[in-house]
C-alpha positions as a Python dict, from the first residue, in 0.01 Angstrom:
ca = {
    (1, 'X'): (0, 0, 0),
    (2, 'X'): (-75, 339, -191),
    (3, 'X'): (163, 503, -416),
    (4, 'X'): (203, 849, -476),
    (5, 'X'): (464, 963, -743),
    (6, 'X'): (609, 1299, -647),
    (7, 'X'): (767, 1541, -900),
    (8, 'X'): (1154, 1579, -898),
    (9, 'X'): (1142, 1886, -679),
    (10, 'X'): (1366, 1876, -391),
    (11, 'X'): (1102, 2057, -188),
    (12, 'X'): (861, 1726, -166),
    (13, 'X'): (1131, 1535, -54),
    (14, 'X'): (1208, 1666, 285),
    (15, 'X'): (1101, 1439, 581),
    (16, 'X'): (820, 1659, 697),
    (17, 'X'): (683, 1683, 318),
    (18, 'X'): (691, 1349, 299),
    (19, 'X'): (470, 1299, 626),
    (20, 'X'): (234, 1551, 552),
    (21, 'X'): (219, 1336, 187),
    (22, 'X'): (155, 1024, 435),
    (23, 'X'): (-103, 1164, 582),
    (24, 'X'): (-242, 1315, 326),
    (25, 'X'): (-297, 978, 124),
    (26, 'X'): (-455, 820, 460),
    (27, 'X'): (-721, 1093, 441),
    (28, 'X'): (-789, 1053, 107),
    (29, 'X'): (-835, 673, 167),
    (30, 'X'): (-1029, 718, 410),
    (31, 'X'): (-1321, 870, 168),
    (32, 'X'): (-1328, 585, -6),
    (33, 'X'): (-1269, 299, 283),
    (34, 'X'): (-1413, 475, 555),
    (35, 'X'): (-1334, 200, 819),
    (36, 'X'): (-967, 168, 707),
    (37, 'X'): (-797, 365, 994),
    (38, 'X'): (-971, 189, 1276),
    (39, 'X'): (-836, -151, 1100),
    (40, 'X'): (-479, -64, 1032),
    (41, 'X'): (-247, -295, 1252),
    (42, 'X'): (49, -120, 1149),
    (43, 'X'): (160, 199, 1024),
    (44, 'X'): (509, 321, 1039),
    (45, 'X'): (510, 622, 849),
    (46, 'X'): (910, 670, 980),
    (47, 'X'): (1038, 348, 819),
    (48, 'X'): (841, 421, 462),
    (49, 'X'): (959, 760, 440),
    (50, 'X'): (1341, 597, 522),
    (51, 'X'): (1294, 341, 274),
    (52, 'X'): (1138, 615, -14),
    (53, 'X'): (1444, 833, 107),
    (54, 'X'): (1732, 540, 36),
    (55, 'X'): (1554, 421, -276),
    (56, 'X'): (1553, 792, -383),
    (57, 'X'): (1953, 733, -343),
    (58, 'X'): (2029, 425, -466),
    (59, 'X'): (1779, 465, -802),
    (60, 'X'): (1569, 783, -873),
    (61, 'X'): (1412, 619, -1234),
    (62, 'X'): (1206, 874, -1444),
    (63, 'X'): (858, 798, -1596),
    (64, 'X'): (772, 929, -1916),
    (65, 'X'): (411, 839, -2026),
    (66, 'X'): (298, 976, -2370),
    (67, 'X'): (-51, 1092, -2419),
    (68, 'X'): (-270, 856, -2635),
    (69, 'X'): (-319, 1036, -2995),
    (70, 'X'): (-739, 1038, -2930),
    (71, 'X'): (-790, 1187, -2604),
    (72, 'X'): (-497, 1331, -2488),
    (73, 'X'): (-488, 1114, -2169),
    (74, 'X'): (-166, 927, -2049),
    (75, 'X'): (-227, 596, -2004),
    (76, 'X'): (-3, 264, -1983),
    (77, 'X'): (-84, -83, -2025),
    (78, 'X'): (-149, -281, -1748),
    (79, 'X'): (-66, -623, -1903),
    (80, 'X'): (236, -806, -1801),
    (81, 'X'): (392, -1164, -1983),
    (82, 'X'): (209, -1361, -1693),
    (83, 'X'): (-148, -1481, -1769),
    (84, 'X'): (-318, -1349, -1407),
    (85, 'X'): (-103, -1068, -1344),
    (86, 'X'): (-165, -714, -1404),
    (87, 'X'): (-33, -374, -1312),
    (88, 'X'): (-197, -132, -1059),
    (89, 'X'): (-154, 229, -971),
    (90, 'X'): (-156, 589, -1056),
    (91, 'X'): (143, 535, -1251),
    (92, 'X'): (-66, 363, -1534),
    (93, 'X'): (-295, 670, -1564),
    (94, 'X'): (-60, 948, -1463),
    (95, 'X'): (-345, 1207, -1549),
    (96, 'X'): (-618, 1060, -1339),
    (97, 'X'): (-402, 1166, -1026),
    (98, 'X'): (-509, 980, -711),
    (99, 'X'): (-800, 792, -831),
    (100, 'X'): (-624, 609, -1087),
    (101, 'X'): (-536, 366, -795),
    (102, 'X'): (-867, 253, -765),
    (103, 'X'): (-957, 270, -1146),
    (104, 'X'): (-635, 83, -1210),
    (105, 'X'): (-705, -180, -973),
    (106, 'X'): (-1120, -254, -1063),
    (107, 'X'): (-980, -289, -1451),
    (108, 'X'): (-696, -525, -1310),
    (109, 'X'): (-1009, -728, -1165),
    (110, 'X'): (-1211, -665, -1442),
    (111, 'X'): (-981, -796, -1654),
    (112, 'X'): (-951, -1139, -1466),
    (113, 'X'): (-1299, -1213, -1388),
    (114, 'X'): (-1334, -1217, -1768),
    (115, 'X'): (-1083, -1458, -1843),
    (116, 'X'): (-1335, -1652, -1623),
    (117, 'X'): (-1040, -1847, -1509),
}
């Protein structure tokens, strides 16, 4: 999956925003896994943008990441209370936009083949 957190503006959240946002994140996959569209088996863009719409509904939670002191850059920790499990996606470096789901995800295995476990 790829996550993309929108701001609270009503304007992203029409259906047609949302499936240009679909698409949008497929292209910009698709720089960095170049073979990734002609191996997708599925891809229902209708059902994700139903589920994000319901969710939306039921729970709309708001994210408030404080810059680090040093540098200014918003950052989370991706360590959980389990030993090999670790937190992924843009959400943990809210400045680094779309490539913090890659960044997140090479410290995540970074951070395991360390452990050396």
């Amino acid at each position: 999956t790829a996550t993309v957190y929108l701001p609270d503006i009503e304007a992203n959240w029409t259906r047609e925003a949302l499936g240009q946002e679909a698409f949008s994140i497929l292209d910009k996959l698709d720089v960095f896994f170049p073979f990734l569209k002609d191996n997708i088996d599925l891809c229902d863009i209708d059902k994700s943008i139903d589920i994000s719409l319901n969710y939306r509904k039921v729970l709309s939670p708001k994210y408030k990441v404080r810059n680090a002191f040093f540098t200014s850059f918003a950052a989370k920790s991706h360590k959980t209370r389990f030993k090999n499990v670790f937190l992924t996606g843009a959400s943990l470096l809210t400045d680094a936009g779309f490539d913090a789901e890659i960044i997140s995800g090479k410290n995540a295995a970074l951070q395991v083949l360390q452990k050396g476990d």
